[in-house]
mmCIF entry with sequence, helices, sheets and N, C-alpha, C, O atoms, coordinates in Angstrom:
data_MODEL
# 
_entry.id   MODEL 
# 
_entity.id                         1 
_entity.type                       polymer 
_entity.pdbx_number_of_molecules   1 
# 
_entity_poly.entity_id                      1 
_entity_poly.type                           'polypeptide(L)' 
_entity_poly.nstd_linkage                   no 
_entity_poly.nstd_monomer                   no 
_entity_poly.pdbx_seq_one_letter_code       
;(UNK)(UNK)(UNK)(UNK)(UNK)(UNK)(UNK)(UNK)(UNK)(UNK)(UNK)(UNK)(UNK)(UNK)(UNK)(UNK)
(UNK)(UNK)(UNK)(UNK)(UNK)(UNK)(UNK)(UNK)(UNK)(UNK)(UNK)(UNK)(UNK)(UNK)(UNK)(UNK)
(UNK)(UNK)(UNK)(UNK)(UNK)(UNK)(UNK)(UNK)(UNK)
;
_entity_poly.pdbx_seq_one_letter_code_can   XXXXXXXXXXXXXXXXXXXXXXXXXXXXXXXXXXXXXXXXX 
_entity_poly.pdbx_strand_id                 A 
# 
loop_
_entity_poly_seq.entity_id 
_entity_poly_seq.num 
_entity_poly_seq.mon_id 
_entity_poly_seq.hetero 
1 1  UNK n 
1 2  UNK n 
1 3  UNK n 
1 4  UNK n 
1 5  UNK n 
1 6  UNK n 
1 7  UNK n 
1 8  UNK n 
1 9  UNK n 
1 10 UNK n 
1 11 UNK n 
1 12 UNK n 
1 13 UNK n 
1 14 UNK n 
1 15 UNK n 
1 16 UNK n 
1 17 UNK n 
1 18 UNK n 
1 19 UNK n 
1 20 UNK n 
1 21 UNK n 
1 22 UNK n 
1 23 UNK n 
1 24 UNK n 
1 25 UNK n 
1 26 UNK n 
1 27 UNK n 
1 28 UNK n 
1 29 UNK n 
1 30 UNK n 
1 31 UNK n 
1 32 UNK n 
1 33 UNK n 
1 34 UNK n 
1 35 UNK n 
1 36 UNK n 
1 37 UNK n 
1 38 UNK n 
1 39 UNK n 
1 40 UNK n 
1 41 UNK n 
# 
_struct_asym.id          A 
_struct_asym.entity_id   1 
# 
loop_
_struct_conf.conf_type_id 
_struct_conf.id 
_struct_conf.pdbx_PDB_helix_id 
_struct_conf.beg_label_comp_id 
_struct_conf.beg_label_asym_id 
_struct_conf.beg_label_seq_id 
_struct_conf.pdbx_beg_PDB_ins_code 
_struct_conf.end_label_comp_id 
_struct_conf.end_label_asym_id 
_struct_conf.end_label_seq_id 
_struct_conf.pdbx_end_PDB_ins_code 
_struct_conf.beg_auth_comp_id 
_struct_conf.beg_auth_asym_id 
_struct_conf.beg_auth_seq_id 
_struct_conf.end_auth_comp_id 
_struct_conf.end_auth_asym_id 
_struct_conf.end_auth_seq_id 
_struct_conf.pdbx_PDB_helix_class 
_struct_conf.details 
_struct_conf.pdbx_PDB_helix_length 
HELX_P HELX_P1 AA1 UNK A 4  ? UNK A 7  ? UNK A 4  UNK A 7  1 ? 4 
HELX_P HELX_P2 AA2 UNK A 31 ? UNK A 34 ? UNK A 31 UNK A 34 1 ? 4 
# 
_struct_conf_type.id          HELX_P 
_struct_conf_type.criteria    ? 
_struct_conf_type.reference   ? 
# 
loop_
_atom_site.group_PDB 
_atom_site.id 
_atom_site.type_symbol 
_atom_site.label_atom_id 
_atom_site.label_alt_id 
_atom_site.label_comp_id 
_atom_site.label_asym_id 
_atom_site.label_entity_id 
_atom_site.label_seq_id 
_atom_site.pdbx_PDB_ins_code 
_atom_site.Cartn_x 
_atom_site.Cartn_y 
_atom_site.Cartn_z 
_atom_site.occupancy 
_atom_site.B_iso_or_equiv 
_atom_site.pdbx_formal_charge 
_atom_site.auth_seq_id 
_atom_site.auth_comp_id 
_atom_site.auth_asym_id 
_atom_site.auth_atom_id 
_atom_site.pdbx_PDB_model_num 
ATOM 1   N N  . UNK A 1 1  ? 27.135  -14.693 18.826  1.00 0.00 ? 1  UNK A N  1 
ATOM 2   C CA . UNK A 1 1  ? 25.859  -15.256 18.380  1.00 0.00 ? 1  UNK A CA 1 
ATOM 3   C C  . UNK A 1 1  ? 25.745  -15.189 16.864  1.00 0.00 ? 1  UNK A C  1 
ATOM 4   O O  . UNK A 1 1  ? 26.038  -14.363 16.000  1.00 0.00 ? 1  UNK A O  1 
ATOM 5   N N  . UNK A 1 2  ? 25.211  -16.374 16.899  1.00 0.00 ? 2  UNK A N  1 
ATOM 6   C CA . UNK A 1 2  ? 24.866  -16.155 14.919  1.00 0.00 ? 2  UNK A CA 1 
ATOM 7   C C  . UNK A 1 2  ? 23.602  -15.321 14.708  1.00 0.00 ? 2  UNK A C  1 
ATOM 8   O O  . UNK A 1 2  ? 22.762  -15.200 15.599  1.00 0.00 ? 2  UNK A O  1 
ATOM 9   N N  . UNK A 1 3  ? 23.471  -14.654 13.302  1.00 0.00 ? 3  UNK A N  1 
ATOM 10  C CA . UNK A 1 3  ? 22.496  -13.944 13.142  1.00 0.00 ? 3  UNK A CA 1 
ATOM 11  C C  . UNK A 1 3  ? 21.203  -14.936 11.650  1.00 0.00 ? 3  UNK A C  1 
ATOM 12  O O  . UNK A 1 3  ? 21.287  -15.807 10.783  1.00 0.00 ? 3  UNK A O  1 
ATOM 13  N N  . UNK A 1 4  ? 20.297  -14.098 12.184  1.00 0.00 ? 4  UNK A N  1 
ATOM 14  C CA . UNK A 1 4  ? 19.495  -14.967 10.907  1.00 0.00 ? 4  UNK A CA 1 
ATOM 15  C C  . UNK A 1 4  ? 19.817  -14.830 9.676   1.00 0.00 ? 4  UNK A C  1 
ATOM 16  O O  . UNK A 1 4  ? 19.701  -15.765 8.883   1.00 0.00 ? 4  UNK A O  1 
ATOM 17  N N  . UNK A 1 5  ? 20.173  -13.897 9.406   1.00 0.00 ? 5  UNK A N  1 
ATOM 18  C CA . UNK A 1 5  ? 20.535  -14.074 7.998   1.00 0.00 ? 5  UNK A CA 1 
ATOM 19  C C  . UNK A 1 5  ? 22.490  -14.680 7.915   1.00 0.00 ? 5  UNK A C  1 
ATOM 20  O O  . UNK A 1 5  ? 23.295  -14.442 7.015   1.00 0.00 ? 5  UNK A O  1 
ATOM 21  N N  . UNK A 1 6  ? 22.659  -15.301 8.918   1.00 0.00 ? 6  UNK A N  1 
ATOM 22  C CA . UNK A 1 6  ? 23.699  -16.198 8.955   1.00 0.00 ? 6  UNK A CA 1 
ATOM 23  C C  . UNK A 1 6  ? 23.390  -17.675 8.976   1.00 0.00 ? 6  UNK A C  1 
ATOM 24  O O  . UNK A 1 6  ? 24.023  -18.634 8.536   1.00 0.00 ? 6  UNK A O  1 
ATOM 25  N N  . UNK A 1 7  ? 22.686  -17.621 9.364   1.00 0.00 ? 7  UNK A N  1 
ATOM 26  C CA . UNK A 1 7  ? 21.637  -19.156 9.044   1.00 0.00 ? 7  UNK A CA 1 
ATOM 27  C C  . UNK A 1 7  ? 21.227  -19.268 8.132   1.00 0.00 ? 7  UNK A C  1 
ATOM 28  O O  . UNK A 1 7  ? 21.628  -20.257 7.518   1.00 0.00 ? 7  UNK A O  1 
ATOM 29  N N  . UNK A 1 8  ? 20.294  -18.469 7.500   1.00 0.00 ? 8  UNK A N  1 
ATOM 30  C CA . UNK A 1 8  ? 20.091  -18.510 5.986   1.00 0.00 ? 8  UNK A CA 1 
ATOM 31  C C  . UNK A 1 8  ? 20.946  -18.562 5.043   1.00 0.00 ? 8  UNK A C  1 
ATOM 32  O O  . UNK A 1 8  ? 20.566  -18.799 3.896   1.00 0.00 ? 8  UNK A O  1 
ATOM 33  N N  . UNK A 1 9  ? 22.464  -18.319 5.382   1.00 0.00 ? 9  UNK A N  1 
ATOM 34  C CA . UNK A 1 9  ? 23.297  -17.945 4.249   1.00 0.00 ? 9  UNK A CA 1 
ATOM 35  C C  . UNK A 1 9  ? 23.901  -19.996 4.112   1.00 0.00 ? 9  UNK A C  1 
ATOM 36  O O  . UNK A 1 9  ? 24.038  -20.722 3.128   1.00 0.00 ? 9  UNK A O  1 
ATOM 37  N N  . UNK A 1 10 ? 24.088  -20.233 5.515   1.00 0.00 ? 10 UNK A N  1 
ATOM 38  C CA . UNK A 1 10 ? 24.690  -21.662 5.980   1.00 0.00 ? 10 UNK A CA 1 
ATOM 39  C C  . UNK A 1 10 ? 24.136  -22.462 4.922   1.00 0.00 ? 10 UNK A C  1 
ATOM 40  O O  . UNK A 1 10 ? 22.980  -22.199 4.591   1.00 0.00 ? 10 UNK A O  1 
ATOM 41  N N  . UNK A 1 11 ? 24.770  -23.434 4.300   1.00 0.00 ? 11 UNK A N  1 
ATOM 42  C CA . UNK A 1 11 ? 24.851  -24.689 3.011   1.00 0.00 ? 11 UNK A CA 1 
ATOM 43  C C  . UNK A 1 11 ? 23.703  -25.467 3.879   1.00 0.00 ? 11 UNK A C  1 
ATOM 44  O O  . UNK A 1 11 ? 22.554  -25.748 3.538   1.00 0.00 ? 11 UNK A O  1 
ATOM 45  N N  . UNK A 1 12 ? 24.391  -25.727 5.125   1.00 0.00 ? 12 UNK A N  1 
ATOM 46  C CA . UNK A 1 12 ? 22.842  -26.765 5.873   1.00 0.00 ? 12 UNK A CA 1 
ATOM 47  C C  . UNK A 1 12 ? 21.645  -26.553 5.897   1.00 0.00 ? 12 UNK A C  1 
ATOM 48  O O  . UNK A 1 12 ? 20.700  -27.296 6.158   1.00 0.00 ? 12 UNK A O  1 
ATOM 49  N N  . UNK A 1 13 ? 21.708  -25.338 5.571   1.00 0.00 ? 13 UNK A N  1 
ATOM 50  C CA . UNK A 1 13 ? 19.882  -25.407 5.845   1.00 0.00 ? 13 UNK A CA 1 
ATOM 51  C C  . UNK A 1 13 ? 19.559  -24.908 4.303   1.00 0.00 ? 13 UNK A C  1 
ATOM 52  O O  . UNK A 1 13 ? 18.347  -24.901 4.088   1.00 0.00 ? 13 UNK A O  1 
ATOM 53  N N  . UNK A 1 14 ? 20.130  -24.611 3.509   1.00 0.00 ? 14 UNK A N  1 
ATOM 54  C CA . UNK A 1 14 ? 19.692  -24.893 2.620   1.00 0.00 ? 14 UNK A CA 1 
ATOM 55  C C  . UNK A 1 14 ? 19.564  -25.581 1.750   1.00 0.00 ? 14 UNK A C  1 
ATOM 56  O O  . UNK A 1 14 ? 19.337  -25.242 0.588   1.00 0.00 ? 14 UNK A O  1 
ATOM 57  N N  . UNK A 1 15 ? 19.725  -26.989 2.295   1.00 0.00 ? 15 UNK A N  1 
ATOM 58  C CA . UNK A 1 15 ? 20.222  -28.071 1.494   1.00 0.00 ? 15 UNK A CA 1 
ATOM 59  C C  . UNK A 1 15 ? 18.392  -28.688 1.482   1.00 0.00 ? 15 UNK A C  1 
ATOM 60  O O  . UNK A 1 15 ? 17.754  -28.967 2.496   1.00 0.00 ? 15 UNK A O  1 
ATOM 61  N N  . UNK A 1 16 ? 17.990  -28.752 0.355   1.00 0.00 ? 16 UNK A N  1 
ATOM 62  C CA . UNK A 1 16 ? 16.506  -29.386 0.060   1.00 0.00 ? 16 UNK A CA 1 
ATOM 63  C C  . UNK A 1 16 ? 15.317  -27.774 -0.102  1.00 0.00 ? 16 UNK A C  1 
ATOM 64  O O  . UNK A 1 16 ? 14.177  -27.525 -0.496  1.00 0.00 ? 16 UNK A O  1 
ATOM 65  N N  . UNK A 1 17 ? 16.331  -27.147 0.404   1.00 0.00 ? 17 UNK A N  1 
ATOM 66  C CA . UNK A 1 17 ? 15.494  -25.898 0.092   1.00 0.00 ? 17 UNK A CA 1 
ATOM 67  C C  . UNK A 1 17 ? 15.251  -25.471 -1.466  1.00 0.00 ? 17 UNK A C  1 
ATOM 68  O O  . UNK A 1 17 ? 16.162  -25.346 -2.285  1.00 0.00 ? 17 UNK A O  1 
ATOM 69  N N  . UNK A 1 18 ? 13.132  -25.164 -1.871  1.00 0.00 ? 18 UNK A N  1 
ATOM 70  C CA . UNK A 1 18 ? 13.135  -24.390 -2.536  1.00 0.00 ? 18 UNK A CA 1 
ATOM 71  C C  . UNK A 1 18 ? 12.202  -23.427 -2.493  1.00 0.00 ? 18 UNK A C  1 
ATOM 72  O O  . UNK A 1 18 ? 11.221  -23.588 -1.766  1.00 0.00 ? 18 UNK A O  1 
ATOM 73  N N  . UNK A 1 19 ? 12.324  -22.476 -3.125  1.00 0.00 ? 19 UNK A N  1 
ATOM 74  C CA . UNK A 1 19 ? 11.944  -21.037 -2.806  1.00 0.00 ? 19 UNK A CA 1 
ATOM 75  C C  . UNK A 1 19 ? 10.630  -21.281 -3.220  1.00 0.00 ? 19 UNK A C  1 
ATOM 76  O O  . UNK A 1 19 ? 10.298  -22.163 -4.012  1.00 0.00 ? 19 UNK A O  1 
ATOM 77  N N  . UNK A 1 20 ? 9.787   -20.369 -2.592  1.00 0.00 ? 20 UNK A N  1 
ATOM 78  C CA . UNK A 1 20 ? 8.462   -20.461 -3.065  1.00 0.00 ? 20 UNK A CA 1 
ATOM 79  C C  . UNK A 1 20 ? 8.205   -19.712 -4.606  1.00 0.00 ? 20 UNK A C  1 
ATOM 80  O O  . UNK A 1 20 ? 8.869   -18.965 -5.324  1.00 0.00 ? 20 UNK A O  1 
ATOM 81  N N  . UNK A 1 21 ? 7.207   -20.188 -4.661  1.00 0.00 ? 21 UNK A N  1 
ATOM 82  C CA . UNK A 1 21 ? 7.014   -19.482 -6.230  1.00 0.00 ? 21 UNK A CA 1 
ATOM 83  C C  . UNK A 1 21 ? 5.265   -19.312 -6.169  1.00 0.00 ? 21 UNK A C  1 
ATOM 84  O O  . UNK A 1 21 ? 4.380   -20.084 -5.801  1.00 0.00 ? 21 UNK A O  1 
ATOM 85  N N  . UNK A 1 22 ? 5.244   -17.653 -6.817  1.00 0.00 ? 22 UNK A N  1 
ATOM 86  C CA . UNK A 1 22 ? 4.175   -17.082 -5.961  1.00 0.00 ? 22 UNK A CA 1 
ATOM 87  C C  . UNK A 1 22 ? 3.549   -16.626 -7.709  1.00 0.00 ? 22 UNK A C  1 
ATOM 88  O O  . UNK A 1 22 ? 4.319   -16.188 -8.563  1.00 0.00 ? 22 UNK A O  1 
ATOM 89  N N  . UNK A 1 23 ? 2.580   -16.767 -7.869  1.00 0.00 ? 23 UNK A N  1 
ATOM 90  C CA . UNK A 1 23 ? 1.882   -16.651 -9.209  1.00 0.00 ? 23 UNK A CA 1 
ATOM 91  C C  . UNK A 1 23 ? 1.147   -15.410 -9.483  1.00 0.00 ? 23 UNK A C  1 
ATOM 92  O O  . UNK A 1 23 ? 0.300   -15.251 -8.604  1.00 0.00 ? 23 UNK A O  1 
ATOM 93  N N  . UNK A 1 24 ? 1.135   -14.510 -10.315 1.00 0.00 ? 24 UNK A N  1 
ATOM 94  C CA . UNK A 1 24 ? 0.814   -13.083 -10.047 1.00 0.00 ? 24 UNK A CA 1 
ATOM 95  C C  . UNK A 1 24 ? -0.158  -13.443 -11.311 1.00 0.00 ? 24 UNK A C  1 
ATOM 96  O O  . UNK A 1 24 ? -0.015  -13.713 -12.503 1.00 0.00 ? 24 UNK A O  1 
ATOM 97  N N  . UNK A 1 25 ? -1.415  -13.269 -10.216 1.00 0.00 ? 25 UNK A N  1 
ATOM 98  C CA . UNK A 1 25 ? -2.512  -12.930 -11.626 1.00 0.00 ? 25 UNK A CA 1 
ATOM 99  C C  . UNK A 1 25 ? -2.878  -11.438 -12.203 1.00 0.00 ? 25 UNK A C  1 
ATOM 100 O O  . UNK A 1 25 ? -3.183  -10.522 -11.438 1.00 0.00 ? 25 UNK A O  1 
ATOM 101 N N  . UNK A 1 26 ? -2.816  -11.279 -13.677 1.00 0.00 ? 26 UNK A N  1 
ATOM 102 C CA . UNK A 1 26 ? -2.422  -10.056 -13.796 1.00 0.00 ? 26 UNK A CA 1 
ATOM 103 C C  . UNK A 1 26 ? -4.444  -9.509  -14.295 1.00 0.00 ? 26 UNK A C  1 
ATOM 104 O O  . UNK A 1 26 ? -4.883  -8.361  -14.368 1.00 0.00 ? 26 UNK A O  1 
ATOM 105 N N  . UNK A 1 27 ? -5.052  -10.564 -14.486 1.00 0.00 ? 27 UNK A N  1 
ATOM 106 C CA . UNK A 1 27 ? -6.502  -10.131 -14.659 1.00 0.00 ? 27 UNK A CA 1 
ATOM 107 C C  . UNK A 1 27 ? -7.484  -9.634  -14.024 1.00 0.00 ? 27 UNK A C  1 
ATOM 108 O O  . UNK A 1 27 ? -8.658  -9.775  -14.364 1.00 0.00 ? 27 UNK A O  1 
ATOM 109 N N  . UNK A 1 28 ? -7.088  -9.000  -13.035 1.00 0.00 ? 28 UNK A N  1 
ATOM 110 C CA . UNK A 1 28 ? -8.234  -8.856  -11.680 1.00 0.00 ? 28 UNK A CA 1 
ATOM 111 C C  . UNK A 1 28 ? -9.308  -8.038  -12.202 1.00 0.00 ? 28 UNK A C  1 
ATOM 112 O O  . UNK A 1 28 ? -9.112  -6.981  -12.802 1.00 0.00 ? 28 UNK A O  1 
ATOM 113 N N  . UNK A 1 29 ? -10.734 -8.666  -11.907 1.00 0.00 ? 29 UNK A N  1 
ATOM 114 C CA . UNK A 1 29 ? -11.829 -8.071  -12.634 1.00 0.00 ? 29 UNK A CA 1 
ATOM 115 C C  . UNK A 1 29 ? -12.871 -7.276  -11.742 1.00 0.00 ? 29 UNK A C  1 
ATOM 116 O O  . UNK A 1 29 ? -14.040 -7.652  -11.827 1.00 0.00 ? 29 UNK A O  1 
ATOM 117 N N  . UNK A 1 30 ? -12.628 -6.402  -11.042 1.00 0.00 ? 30 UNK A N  1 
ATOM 118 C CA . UNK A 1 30 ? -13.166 -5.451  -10.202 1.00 0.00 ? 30 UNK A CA 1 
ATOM 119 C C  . UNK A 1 30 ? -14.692 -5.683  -9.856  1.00 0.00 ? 30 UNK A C  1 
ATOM 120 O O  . UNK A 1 30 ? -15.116 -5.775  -8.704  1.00 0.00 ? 30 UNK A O  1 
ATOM 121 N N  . UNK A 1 31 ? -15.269 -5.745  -10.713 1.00 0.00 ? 31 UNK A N  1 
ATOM 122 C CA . UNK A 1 31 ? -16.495 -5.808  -10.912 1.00 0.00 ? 31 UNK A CA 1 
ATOM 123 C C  . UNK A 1 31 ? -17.220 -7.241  -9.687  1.00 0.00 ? 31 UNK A C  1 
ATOM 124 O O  . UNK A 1 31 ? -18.132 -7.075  -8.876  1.00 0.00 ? 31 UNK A O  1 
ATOM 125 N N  . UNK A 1 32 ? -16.582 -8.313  -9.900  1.00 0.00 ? 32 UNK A N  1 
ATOM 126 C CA . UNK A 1 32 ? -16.605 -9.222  -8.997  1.00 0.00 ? 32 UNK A CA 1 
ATOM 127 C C  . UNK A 1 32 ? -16.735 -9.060  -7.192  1.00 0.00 ? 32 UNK A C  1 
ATOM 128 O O  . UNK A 1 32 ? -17.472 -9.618  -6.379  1.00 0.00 ? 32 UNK A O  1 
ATOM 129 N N  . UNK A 1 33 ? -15.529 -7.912  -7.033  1.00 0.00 ? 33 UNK A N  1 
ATOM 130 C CA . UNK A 1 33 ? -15.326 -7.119  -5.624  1.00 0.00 ? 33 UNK A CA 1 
ATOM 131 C C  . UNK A 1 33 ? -16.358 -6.529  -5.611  1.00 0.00 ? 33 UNK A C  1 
ATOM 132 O O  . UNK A 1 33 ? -17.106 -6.949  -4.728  1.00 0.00 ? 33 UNK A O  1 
ATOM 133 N N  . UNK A 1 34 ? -16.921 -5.398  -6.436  1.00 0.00 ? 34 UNK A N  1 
ATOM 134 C CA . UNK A 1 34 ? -17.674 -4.675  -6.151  1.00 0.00 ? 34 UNK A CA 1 
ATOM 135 C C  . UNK A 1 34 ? -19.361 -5.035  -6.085  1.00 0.00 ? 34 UNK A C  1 
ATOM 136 O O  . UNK A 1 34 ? -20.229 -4.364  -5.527  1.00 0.00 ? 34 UNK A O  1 
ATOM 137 N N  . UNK A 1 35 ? -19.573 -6.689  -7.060  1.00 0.00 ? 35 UNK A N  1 
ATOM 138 C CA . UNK A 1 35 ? -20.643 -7.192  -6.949  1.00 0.00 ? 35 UNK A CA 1 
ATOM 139 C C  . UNK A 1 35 ? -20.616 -7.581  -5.389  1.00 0.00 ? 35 UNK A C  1 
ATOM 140 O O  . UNK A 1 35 ? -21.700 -7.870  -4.883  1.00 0.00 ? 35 UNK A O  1 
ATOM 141 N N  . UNK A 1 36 ? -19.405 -7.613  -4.548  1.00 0.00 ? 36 UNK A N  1 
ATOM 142 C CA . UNK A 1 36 ? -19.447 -8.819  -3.165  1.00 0.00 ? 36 UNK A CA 1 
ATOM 143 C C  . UNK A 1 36 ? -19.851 -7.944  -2.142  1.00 0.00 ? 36 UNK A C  1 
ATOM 144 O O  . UNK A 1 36 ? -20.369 -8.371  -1.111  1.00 0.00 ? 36 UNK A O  1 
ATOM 145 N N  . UNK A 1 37 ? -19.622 -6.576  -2.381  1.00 0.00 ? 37 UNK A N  1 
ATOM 146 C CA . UNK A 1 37 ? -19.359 -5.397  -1.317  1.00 0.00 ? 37 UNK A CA 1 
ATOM 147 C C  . UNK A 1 37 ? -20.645 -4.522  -1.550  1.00 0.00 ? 37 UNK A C  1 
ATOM 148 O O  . UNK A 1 37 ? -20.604 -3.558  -0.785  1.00 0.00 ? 37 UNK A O  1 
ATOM 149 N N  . UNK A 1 38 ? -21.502 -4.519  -2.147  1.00 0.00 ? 38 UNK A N  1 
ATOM 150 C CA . UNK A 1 38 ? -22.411 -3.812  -2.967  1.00 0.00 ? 38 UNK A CA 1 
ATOM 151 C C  . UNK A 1 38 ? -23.700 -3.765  -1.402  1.00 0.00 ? 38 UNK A C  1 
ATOM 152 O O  . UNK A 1 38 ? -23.999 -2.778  -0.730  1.00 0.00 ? 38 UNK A O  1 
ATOM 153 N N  . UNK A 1 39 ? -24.189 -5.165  -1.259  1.00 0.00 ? 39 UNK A N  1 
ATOM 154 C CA . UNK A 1 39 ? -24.837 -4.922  -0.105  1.00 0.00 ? 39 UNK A CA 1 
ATOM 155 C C  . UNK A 1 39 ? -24.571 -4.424  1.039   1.00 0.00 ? 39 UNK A C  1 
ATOM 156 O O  . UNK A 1 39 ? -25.324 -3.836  1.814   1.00 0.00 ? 39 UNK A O  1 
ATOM 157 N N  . UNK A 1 40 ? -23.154 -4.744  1.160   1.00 0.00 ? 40 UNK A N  1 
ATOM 158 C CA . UNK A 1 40 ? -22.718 -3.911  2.990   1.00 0.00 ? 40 UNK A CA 1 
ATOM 159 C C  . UNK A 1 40 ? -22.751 -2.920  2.714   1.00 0.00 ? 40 UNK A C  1 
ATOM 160 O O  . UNK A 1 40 ? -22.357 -2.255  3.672   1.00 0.00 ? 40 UNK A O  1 
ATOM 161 N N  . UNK A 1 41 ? -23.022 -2.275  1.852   1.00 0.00 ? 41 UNK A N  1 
ATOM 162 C CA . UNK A 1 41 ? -23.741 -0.585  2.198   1.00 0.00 ? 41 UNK A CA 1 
ATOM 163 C C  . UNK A 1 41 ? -24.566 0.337   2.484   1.00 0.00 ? 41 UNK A C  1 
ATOM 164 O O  . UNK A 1 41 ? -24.191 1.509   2.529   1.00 0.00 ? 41 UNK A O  1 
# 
């Protein structure tokens, strides 16, 4: 049996493949969360 990461390695299936691309926001402003969460308490 083939394994998955033998499929993944195979030219066919990666032919049109592209990788995702994942955007890291580095500003997260807390204050926002804590304005959202403030009443459920």
């Amino acid at each position: 049996r083939i394994t998955i990461p033998e499929i993944l390695q195979n030219k066919w299936f990666k032919e049109g493949y592209k990788p995702p691309v994942f955007q890291e926001e580095e500003n997260i402003n807390l204050d926002d969360i804590h304005a959202a969460f403030k009443d459920s308490e």
